[in-house]
PARO-274029 format. One line per 3 residues: number of its first residue (from 1); their letters; for each residue x, y, z of N, C-alpha, C, O. Coordinates in Angstrom, 2 decimals. Last residue first. Example, Ala and Ser with C-alpha at 12.3 -4.5 7.8 and 13.67 -1.06 7.14 Angstrom:
2> sa> 12.85:-2.25:7.08:13.67:-1.06:7.14:12.90:0.03:7.87:13.41:1.14:8.04  13.19:-5.69:7.80:12.30:-4.50:7.80:13.20:-3.30:7.80:14.24:-3.32:8.46 $
// end
This chain:
86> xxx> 17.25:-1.65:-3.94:18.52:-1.69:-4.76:18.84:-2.63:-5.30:19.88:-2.65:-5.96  15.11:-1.84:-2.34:15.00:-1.79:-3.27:16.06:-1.67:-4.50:15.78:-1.61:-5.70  16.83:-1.66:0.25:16.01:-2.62:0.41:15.31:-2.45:-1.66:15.10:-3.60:-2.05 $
83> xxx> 17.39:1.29:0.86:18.35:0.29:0.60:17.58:-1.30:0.13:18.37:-1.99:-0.53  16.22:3.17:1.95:16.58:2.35:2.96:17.38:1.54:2.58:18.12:0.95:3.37  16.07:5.76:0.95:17.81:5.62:1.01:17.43:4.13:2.02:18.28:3.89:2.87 $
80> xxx> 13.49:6.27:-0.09:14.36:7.06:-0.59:15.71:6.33:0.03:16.62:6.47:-0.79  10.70:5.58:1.05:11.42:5.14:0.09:12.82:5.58:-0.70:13.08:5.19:-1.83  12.80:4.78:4.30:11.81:4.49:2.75:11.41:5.00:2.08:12.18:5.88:2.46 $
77> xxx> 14.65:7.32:5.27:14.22:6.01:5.09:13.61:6.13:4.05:13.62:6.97:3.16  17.09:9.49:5.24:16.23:9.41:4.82:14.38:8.35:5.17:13.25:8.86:5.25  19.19:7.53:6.39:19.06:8.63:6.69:17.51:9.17:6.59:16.79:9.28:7.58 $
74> xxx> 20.36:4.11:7.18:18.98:5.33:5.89:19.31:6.32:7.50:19.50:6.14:8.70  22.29:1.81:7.03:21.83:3.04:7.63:21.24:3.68:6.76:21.63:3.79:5.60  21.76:-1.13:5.72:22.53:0.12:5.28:21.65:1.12:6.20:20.43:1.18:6.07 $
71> xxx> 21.61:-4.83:5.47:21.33:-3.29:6.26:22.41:-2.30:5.75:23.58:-2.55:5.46  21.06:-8.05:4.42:21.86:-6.95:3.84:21.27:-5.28:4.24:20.61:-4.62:3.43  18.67:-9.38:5.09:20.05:-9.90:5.23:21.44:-8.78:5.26:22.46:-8.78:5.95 $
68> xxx> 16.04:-7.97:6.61:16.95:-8.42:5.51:18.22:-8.71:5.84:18.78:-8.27:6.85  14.18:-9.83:9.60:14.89:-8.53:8.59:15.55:-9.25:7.74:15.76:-10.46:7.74  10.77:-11.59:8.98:12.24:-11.90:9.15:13.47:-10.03:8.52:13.44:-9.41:7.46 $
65> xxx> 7.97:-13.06:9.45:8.96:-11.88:8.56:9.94:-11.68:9.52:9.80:-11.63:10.74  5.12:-15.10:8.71:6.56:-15.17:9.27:7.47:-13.50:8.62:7.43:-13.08:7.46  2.16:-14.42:8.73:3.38:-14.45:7.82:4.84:-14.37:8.83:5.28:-13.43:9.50 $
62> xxx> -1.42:-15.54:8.99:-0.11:-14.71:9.78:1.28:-15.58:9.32:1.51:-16.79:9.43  -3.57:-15.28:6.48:-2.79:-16.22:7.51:-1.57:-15.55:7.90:-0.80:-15.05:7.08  -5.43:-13.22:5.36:-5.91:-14.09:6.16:-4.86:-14.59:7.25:-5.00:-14.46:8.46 $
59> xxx> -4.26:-12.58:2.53:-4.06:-11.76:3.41:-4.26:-12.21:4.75:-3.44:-11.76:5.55  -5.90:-14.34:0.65:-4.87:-14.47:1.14:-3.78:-13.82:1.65:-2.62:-14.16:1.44  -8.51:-14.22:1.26:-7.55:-15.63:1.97:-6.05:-15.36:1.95:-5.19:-15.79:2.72 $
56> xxx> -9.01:-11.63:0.62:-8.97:-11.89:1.99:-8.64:-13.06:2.54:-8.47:-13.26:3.74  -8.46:-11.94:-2.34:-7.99:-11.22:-1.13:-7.85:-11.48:0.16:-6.79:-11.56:0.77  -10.90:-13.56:-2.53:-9.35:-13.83:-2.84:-8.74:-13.06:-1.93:-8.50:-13.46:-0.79 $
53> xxx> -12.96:-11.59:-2.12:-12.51:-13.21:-1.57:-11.37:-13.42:-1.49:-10.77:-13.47:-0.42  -12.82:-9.68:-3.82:-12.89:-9.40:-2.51:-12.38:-10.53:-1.88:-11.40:-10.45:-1.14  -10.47:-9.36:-6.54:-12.04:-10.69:-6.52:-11.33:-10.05:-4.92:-10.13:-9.91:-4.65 $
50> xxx> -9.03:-8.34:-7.99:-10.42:-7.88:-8.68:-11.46:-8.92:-7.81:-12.62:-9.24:-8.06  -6.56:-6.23:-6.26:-7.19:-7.54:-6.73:-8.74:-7.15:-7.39:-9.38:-6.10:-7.33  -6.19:-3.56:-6.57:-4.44:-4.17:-5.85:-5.42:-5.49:-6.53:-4.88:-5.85:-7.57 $
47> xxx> -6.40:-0.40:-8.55:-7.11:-2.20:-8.04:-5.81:-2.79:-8.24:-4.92:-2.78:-9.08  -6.41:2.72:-7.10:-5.89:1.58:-7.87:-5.99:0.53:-7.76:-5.62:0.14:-6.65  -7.11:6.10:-6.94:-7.32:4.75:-7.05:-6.93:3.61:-7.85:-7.10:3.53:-9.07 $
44> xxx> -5.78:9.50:-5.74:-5.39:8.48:-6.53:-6.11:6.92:-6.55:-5.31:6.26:-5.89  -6.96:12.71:-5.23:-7.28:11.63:-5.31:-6.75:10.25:-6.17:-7.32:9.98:-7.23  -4.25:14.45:-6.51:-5.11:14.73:-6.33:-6.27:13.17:-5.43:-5.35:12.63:-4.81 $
41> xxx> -1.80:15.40:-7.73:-2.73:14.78:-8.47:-4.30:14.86:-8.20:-5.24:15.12:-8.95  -0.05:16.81:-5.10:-0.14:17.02:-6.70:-1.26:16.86:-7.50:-1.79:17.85:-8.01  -0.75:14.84:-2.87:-0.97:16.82:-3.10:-0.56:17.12:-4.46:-1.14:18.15:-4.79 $
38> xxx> -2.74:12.57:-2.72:-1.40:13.21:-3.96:-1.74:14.25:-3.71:-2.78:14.77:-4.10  -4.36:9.82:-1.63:-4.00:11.07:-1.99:-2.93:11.90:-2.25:-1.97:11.52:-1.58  -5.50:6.46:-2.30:-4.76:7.51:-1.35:-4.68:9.24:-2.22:-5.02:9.46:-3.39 $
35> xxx> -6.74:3.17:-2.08:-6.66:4.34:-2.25:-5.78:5.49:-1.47:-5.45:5.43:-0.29  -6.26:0.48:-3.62:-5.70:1.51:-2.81:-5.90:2.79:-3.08:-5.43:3.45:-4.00  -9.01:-1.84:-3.74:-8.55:-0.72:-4.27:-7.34:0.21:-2.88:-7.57:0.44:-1.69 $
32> xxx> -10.82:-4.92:-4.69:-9.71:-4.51:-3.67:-8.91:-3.05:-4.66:-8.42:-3.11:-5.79  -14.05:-5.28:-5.91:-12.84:-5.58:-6.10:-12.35:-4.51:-4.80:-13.01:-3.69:-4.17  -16.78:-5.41:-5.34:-16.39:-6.73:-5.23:-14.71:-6.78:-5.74:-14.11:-7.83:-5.95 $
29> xxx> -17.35:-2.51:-5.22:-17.71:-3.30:-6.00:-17.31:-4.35:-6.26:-17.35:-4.61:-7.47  -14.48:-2.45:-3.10:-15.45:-1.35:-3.96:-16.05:-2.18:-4.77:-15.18:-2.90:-5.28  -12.83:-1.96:0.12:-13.02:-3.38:-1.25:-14.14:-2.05:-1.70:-14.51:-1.09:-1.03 $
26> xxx> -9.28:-0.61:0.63:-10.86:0.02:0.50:-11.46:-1.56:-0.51:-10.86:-2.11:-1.43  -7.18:0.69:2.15:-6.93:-0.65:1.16:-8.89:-0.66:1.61:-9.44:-0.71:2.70  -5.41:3.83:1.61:-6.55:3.07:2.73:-6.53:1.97:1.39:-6.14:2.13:0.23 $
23> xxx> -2.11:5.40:2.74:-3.64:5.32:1.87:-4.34:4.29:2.66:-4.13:3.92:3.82  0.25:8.56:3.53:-0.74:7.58:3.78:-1.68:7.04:3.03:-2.36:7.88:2.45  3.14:7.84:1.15:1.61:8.68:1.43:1.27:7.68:1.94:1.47:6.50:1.63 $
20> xxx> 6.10:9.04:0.16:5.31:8.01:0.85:3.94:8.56:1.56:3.82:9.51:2.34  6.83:10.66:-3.42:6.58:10.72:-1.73:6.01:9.44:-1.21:5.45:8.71:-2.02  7.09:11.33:-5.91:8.23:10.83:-4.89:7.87:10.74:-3.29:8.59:10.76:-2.29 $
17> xxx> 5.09:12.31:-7.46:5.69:13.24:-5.90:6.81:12.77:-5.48:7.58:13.44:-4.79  4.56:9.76:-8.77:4.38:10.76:-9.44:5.48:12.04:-8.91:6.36:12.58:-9.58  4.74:7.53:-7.48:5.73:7.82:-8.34:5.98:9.00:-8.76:7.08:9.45:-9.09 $
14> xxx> 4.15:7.31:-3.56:3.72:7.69:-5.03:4.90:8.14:-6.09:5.81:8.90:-5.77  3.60:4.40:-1.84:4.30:5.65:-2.18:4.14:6.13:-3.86:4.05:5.51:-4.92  1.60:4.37:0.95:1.91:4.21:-0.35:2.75:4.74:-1.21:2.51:5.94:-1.33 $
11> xxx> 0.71:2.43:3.61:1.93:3.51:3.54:1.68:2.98:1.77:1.60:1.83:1.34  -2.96:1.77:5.21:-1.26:1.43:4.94:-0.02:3.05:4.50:0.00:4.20:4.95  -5.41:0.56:6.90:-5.03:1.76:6.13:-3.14:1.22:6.07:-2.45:0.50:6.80 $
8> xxx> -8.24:-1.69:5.44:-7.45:-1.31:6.72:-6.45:-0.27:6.09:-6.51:-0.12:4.87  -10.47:-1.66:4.52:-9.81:-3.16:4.95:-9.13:-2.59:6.42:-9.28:-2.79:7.62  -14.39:-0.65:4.71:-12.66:-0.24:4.70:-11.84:-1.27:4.98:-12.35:-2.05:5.78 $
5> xxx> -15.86:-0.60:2.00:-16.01:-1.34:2.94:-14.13:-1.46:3.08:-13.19:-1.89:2.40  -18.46:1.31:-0.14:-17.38:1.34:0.69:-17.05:0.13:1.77:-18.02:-0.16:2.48  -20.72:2.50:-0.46:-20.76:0.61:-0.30:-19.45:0.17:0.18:-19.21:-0.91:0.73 $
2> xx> -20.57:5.15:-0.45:-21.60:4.79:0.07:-21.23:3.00:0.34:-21.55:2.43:1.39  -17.20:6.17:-0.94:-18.45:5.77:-1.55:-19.32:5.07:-0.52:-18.73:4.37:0.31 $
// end
């Protein structure tokens, strides 16, 4: 869309396909949307927040991350065998 204002692009995965899709974290009319695409469906949009602001505080401050405690070899990976959703 024309007012479009891109955040930045991520990994989504879709319920529908079972698949991990590229999407884009898009603000649209003062709210936060993922968008992405579905060789099935087709165009998918979804409001991650409703306030642009918000968002961006609190996405803003750099996050400590740490691996999980508990590893299992994936074959596969995400979303399908990393293990991390079990």
């Amino acid at each position: 869309m024309a007012n479009d204002i891109y955040i930045k692009s991520t990994l989504a995965f879709c319920k529908h396909c079972n698949m991990t899709e590229q999407a884009s974290i898009i603000s649209r009319n003062g709210s936060v949307f993922l968008d992405r695409l579905c060789p099935e469906l087709g165009k998918q949009s979804t409001v991650i927040a409703r306030d642009y602001r918000w968002y961006l505080e609190r996405t803003a401050f750099n996050r400590f991350v740490s691996s999980p405690a508990n590893t299992k070899s994936s074959k596969y990976g995400c979303p399908k065998d990393c293990g991390l959703c079990e």
